[in-house]
Backbone bond lengths (Angstrom), bond angles and torsions (degrees), N, CA, C in turn:
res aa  C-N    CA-C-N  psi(-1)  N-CA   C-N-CA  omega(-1)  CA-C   N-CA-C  phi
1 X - - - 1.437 - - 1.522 110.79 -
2 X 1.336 117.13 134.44 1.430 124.31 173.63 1.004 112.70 -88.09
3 X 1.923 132.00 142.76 1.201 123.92 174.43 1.393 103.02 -72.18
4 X 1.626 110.13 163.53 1.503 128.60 -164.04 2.183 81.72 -73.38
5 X 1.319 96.45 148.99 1.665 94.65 -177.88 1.793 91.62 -119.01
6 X 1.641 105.24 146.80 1.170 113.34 -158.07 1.436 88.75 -105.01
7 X 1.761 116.48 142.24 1.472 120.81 166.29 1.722 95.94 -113.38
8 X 1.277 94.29 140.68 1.839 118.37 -171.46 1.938 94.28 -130.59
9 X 0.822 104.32 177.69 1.831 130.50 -163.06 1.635 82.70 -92.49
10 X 1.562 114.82 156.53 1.675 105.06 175.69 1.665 69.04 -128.45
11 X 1.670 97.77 173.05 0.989 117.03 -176.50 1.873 142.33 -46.37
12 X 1.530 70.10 -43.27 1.797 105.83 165.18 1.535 106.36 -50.65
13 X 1.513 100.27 -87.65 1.626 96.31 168.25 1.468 155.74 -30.07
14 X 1.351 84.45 -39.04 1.848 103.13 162.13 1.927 102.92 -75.15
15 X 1.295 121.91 -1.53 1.568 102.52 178.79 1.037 91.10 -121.36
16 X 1.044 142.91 -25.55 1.906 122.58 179.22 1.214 115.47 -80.33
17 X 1.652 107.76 -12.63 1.955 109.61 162.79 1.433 116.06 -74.01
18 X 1.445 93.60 -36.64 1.858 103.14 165.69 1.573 108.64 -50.62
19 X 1.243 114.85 -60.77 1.310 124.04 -159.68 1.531 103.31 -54.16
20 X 1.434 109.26 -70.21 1.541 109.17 174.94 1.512 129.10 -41.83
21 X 1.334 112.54 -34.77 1.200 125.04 160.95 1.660 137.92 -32.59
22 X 1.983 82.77 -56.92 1.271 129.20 170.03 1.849 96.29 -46.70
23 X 1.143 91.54 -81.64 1.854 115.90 -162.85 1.710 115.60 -47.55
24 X 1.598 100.90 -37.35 1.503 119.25 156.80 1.390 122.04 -46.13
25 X 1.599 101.69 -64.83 1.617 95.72 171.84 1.321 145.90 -87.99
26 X 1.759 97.04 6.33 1.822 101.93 150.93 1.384 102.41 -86.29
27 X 0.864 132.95 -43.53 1.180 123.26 -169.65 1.974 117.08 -41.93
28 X 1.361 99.12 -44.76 1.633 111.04 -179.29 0.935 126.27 -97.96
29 X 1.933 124.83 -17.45 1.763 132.62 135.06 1.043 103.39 -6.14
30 X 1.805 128.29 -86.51 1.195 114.76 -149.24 1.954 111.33 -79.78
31 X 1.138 114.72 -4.60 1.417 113.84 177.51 1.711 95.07 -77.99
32 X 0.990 138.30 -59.23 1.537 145.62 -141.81 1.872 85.82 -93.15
33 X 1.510 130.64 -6.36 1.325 113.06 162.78 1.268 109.10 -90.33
34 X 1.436 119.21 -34.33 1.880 116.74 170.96 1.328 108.51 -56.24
35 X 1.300 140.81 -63.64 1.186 146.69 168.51 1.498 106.37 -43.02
36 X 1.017 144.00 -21.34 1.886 129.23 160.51 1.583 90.88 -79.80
37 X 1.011 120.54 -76.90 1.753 136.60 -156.04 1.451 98.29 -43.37
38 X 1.636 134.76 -21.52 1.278 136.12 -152.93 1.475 86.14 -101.53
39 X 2.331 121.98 -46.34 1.329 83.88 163.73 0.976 144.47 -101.92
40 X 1.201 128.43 4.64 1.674 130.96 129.14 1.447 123.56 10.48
41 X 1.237 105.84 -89.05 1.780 123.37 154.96 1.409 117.38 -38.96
42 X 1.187 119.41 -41.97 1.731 128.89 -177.08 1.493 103.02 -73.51
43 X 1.059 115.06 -21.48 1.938 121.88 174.11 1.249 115.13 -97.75
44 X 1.556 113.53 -41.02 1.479 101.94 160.72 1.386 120.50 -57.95
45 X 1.766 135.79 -33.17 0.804 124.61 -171.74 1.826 117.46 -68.03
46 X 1.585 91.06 -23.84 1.724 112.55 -172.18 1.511 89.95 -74.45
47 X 1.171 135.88 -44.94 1.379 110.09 -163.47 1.770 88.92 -87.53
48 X 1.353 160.15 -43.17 0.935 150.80 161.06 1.777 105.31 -10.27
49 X 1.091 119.73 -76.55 1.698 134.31 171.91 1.488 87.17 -46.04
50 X 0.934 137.81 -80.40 1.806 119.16 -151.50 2.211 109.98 -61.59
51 X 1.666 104.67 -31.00 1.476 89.04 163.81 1.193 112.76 -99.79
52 X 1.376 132.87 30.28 1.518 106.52 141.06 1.693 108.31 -111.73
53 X 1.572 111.67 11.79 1.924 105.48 148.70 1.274 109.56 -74.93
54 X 1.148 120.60 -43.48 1.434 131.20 164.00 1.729 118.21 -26.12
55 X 1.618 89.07 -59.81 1.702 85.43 -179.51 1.191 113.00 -96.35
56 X 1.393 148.28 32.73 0.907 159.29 -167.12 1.489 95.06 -116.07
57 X 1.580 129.23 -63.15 1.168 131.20 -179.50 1.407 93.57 -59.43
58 X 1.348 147.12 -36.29 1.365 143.21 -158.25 1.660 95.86 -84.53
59 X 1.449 139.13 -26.94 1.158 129.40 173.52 1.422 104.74 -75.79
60 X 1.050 128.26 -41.77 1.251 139.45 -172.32 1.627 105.18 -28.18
61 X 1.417 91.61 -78.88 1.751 117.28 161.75 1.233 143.07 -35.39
62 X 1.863 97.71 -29.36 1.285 106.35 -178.48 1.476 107.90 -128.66
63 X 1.569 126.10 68.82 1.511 135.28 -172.18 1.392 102.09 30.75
64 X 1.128 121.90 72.78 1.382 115.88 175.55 1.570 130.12 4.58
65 X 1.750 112.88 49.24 1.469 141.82 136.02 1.605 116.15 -71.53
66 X 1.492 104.89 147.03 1.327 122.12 -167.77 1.597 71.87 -108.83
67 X 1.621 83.15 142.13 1.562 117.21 176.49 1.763 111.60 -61.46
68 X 1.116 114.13 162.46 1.611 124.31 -174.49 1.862 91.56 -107.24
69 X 1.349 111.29 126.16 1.182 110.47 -169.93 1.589 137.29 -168.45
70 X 1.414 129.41 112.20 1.444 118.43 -123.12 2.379 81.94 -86.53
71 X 1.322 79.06 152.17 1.738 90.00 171.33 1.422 116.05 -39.68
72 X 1.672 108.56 -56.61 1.325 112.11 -168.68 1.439 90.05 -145.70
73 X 1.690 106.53 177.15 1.342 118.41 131.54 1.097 133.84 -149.43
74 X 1.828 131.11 152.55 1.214 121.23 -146.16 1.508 105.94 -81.90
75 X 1.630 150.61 6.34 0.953 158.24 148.10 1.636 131.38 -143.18
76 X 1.272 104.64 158.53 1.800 101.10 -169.86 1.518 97.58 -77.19
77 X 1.302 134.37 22.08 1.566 118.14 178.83 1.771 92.88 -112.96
78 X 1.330 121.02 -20.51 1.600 131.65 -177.90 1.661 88.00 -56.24
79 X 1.383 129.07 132.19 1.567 150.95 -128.11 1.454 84.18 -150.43
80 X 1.789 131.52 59.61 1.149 126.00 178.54 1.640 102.86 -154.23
81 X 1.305 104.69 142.01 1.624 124.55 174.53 1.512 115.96 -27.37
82 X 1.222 143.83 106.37 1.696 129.89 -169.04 1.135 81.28 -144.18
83 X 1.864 122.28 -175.97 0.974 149.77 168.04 1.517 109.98 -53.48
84 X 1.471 136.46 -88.13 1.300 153.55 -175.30 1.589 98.52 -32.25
85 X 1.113 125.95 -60.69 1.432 132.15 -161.54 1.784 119.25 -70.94
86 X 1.445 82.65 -34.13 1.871 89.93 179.44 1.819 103.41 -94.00
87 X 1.260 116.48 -36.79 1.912 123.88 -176.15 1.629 97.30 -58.95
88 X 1.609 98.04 -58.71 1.625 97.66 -165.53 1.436 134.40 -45.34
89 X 0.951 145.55 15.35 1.318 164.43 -164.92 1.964 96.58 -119.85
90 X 1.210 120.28 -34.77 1.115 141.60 168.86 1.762 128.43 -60.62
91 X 0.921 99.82 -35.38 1.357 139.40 -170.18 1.627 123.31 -92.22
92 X 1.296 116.24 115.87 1.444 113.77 162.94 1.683 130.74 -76.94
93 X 1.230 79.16 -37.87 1.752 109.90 179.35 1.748 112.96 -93.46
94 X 1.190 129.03 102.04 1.766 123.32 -179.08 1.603 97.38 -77.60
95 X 1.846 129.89 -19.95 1.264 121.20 -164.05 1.605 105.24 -61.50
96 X 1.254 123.16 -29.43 1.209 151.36 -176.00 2.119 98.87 -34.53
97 X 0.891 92.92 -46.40 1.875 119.80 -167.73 1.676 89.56 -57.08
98 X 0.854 113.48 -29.48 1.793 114.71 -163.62 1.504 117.47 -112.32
99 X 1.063 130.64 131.80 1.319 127.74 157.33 1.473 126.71 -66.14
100 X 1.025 127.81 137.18 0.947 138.46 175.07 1.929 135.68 -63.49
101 X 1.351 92.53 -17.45 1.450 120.84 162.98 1.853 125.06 -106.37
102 X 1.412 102.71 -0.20 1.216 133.34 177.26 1.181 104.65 -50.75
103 X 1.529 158.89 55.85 1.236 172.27 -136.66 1.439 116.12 -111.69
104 X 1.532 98.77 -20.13 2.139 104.47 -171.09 1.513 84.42 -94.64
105 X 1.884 134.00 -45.05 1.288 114.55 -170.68 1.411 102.89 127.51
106 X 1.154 95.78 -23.30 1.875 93.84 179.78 1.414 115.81 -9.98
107 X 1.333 123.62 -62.24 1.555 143.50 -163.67 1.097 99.14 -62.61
108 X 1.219 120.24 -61.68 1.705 125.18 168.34 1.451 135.55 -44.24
109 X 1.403 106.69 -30.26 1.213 132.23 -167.36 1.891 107.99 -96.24
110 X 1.388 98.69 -50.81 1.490 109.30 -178.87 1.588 132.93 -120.25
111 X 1.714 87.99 -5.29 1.639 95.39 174.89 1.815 101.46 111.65
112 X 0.972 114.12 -50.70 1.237 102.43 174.55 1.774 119.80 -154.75
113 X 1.097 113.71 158.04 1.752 123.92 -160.18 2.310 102.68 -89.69
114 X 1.500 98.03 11.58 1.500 98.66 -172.49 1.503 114.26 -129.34
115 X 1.333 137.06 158.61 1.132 128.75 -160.87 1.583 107.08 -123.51
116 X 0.929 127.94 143.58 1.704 129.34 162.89 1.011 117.86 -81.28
117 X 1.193 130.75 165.92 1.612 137.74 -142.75 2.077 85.41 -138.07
118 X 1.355 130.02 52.44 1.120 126.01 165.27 1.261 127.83 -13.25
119 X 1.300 106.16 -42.17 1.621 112.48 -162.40 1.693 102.89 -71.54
120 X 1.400 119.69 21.60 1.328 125.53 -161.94 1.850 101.43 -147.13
121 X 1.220 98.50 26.94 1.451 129.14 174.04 1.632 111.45 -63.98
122 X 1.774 120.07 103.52 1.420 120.18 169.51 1.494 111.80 62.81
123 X 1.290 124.02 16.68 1.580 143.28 177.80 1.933 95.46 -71.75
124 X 0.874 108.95 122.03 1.652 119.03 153.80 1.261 99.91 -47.77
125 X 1.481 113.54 147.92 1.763 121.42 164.83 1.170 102.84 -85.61
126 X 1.142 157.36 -19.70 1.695 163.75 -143.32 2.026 74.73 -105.90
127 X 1.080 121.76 -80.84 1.301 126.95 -169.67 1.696 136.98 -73.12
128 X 1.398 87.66 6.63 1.599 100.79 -174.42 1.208 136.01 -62.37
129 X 1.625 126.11 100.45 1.557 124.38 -156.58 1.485 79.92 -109.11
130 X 1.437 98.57 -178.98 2.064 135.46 -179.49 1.678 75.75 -129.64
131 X 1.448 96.06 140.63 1.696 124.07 159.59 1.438 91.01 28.93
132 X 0.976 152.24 69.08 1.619 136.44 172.74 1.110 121.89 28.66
133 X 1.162 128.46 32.72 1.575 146.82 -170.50 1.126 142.21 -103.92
134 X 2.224 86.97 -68.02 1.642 96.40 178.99 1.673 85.47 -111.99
135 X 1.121 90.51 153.20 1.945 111.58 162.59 1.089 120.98 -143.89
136 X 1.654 122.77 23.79 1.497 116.93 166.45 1.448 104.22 -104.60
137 X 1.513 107.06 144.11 1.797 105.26 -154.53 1.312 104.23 -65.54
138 X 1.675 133.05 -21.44 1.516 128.20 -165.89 1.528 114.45 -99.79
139 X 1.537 119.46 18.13 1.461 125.42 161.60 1.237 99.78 -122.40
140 X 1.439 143.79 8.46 1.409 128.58 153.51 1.010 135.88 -89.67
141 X 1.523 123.20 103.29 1.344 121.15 -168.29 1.710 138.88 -59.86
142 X 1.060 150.88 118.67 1.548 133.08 -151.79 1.421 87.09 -108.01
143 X 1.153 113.40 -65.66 1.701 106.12 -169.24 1.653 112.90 -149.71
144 X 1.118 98.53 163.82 1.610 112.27 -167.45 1.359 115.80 -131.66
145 X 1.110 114.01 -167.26 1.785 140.12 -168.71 1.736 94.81 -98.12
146 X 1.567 125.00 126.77 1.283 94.85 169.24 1.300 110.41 -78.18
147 X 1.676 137.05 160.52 1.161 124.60 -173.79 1.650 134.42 -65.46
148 X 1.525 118.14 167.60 1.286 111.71 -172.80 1.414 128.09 72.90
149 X 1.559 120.35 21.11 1.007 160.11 162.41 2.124 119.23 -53.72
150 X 1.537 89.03 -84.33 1.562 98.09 174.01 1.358 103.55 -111.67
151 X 1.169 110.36 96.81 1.683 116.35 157.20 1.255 130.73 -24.24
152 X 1.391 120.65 -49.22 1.103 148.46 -157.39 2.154 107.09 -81.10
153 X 1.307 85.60 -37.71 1.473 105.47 168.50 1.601 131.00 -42.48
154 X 1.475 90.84 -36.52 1.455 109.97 172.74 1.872 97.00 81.92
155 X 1.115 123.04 -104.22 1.319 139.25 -140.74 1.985 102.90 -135.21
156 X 1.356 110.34 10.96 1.401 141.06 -170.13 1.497 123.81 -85.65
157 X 0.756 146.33 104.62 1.691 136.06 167.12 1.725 99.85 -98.06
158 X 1.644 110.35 157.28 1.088 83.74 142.46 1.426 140.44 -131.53
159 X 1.578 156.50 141.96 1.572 138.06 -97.74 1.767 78.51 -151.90
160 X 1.396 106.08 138.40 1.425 116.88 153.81 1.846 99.38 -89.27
161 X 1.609 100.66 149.02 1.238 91.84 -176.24 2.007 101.67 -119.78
162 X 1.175 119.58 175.83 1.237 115.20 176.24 1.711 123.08 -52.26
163 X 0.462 85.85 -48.29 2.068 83.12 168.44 1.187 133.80 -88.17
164 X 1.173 106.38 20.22 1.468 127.17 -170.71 1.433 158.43 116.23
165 X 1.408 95.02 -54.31 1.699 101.35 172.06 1.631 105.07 -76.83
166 X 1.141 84.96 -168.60 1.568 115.64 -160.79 1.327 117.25 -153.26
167 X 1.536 139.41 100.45 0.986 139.52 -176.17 1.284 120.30 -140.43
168 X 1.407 119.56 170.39 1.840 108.47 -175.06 1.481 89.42 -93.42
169 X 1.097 103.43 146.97 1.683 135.63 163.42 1.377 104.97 -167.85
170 X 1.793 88.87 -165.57 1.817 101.89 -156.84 1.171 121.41 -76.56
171 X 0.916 132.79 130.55 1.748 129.32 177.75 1.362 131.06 -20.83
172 X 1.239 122.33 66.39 1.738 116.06 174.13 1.248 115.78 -47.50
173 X 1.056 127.34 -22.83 2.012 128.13 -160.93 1.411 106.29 -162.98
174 X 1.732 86.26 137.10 1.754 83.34 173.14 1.432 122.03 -93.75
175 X 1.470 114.60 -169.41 1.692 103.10 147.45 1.782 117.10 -94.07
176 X 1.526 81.27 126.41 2.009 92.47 175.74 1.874 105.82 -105.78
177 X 1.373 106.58 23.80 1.980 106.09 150.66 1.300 119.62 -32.31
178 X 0.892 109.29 93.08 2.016 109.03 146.16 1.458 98.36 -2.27
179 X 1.764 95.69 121.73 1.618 93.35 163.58 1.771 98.49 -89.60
180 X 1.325 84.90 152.92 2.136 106.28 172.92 1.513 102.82 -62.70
């Protein structure tokens, strides 16, 4: 009688399972980073929707006039009208102020990761145009993503618009921050 003979993995084999392994999980890295980064963007857009409930209660208050209000500013000690400072009173949540893909600090740096659409400065809501142009409330942009945000976006911000939603599209406005 022969003893039963044992088969084990040879060396070889144990590395080309590695390898494939290997090749598998670059392969799906970059899928499973779009899929975070996508909701990233999907939260910026959610807090987008909660500050314009925000400013909605803030028109309420203020004869339904849009606030006077600088784009940005280049630090949280700058003592001027922005988004974060005038909404927040509005607000339960301050995380709201920040994006979630916000990675340079903006929020940290200036109060918040989104931009105002100035050109919509002390405008009546009954009368509210873009550039003297548009005046239907769902092509006027109020505020955005500052750029370089979602990678993945390509050429995308994403913009609360006057009547409500909030969706990614193309860049209406840039950031005009003080360079350092």
């Amino acid at each position: 009688m022969k003893p039963a003979s044992r088969r084990a993995f040879t060396l070889i084999e144990l590395l080309v399972v590695i390898a494939v392994i290997a090749i598998i999980a670059a392969l799906a890295f970059p899928a499973y980073q779009r899929v975070v980064e996508s909701g990233r963007a999907t939260a910026c857009t959610s807090n987008l929707r909660q500050l314009g409930a925000a400013l909605s209660a803030y028109l309420g208050e203020n004869n339904n006039t849009m606030p006077v209000l600088k784009t940005a500013r280049a630090a949280l000690t700058d003592d001027v009208p922005v988004i974060d400072n005038t909404l927040d009173k509005y607000l339960s949540a301050k995380g709201v102020f920040a994006c979630p893909a916000d990675k340079s600090g903006f929020a940290a740096k200036t109060g918040t990761s989104y931009l105002w659409n100035n050109t919509l400065n002390g405008q009546a809501l009954a009368a509210l145009n873009f550039l003297g142009l548009v005046a239907d409330l769902s092509h006027i942009p109020i505020m955005s993503d500052k750029e370089g945000f979602h990678p993945y976006l390509a050429d995308k911000v994403n913009i609360l618009y006057a009547d409500g939603h909030a969706t990614k599209d193309v860049k209406f406005f840039t950031n005009d921050e003080p360079k350092k």
